[in-house]
LUMDONU-74821 format. One record per residue: residue in one letter; y, z, x of N, C-alpha, C in turn. Coordinates in steps of 0.2 Angstrom, whole numbers, plus 5000, padded with zeros to 4 digits. Layout:
REM residues N
AYZXYZXYZX/...
***
This chain:
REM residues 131
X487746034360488346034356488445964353/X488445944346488445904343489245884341/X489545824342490445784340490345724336/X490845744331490845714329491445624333/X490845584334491345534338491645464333/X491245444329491445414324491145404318/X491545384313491345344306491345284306/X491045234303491045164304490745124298/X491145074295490945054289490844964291/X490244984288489844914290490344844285/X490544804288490944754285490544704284/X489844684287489344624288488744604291/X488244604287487644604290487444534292/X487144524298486744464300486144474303/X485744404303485044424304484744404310/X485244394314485244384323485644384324/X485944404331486444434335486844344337/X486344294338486744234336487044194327/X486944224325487444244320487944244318/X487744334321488444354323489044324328/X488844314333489044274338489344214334/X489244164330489444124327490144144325/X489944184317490544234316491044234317/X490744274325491644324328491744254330/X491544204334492044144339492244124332/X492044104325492344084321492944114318/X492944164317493644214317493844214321/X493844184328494244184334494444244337/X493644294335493544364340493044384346/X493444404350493044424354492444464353/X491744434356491244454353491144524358/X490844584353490744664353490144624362/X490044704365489444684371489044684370/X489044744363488144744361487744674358/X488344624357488044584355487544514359/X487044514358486644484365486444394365/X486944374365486844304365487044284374/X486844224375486944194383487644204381/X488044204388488544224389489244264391/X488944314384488944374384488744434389/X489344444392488944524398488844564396/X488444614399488544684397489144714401/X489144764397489844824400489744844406/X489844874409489444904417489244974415/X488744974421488345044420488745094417/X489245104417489345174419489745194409/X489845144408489945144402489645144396/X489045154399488545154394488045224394/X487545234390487445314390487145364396/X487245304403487045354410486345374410/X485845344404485045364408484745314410/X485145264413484645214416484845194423/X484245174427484545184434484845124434/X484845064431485344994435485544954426/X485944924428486144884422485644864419/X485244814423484544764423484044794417/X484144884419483544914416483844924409/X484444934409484744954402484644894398/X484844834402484744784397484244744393/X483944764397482944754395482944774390/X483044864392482844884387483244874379/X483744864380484344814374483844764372/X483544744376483544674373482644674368/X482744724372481744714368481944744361/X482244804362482744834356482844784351/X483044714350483644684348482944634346/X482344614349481844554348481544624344/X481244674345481044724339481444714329/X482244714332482644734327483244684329/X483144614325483644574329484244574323/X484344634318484944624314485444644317/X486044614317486644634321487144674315/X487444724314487944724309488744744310/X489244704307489944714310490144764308/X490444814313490844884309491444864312/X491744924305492344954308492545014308/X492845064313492945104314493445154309/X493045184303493445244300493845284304/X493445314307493545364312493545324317/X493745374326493545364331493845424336/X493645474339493945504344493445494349/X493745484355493245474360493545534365/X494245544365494345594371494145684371/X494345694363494145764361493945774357/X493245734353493045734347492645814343/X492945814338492745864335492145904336/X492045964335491445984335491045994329/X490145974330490145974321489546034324/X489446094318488746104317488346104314/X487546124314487146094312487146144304/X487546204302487846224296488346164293/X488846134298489346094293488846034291/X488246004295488045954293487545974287/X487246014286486846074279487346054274/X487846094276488246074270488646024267/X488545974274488945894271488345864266/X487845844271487245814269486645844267/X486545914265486045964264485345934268/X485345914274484845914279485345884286/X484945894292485345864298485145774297/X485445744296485545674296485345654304/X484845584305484945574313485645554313/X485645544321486545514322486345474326/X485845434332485745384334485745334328/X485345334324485545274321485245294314/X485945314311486145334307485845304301/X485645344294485745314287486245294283/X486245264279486745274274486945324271/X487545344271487545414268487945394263/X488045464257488445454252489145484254/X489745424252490345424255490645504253/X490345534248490445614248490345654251/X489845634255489645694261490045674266/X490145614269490645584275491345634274/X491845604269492245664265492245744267/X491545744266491545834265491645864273/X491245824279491145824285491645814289/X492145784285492745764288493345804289/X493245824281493545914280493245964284/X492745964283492446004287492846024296/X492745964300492845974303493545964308/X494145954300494745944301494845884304/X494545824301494745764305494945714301/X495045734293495045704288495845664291/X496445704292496945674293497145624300/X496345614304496445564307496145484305/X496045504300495545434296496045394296/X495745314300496145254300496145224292/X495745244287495845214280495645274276/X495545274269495345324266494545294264/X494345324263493645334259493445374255/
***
């Protein structure tokens, strides 16, 4: 079963996660977990997607992740339900996007189909801004 858990509008792209890091302490924000600079923790296990047996491993794997593809980009949350997120199916995504779009890592999509999906699955009046 597929949920819709958020929308996210990219505010800034950087071409290292020190970088970014720069940035957020520059704005005087707390820097996101996924972002991998020394001093930075990670989140604990349990908060993260649960297939990995120890933090250690999930990290790694993060990290080679990140030496693979080391652009970091800043969102913000259009959307976000985390406790009862929608339900989407693979007809509402036909018809949002006329193909099922990946969801781990996402494309760009055209802000009319986002719109359509949102209708779609009645969560348009939860939207933190308009789009």
């Amino acid at each position: 079963m597929l949920r819709l858990v958020a929308v996210l509008r990219v505010v800034k792209r950087f071409e290292s996660h020190e970088v970014a890091a720069d940035w957020y302490r520059g704005q005087g924000l707390v820097l996101p977990s996924n972002c991998l600079v020394e001093g930075n923790a990670p989140i604990p296990l349990e908060q993260t997607d649960g297939w990995h047996s120890s933090l250690d491993a999930w990290d790694r794997l993060y990290r080679a992740k990140v030496r693979q593809c080391p652009i970091f980009l800043a969102c913000r949350p259009i959307f976000r339900e985390l406790t009862d997120p929608p339900i989407v199916t693979e007809q509402m995504l036909m018809r949002s996007f006329g193909r099922i779009p990946a969801t781990r890592t996402p494309p760009v999509v055209p802000i009319d189909s986002i719109r359509h999906l949102m209708a779609e699955v009645g969560a348009e009046a939860r939207l933190r801004e308009r789009i």
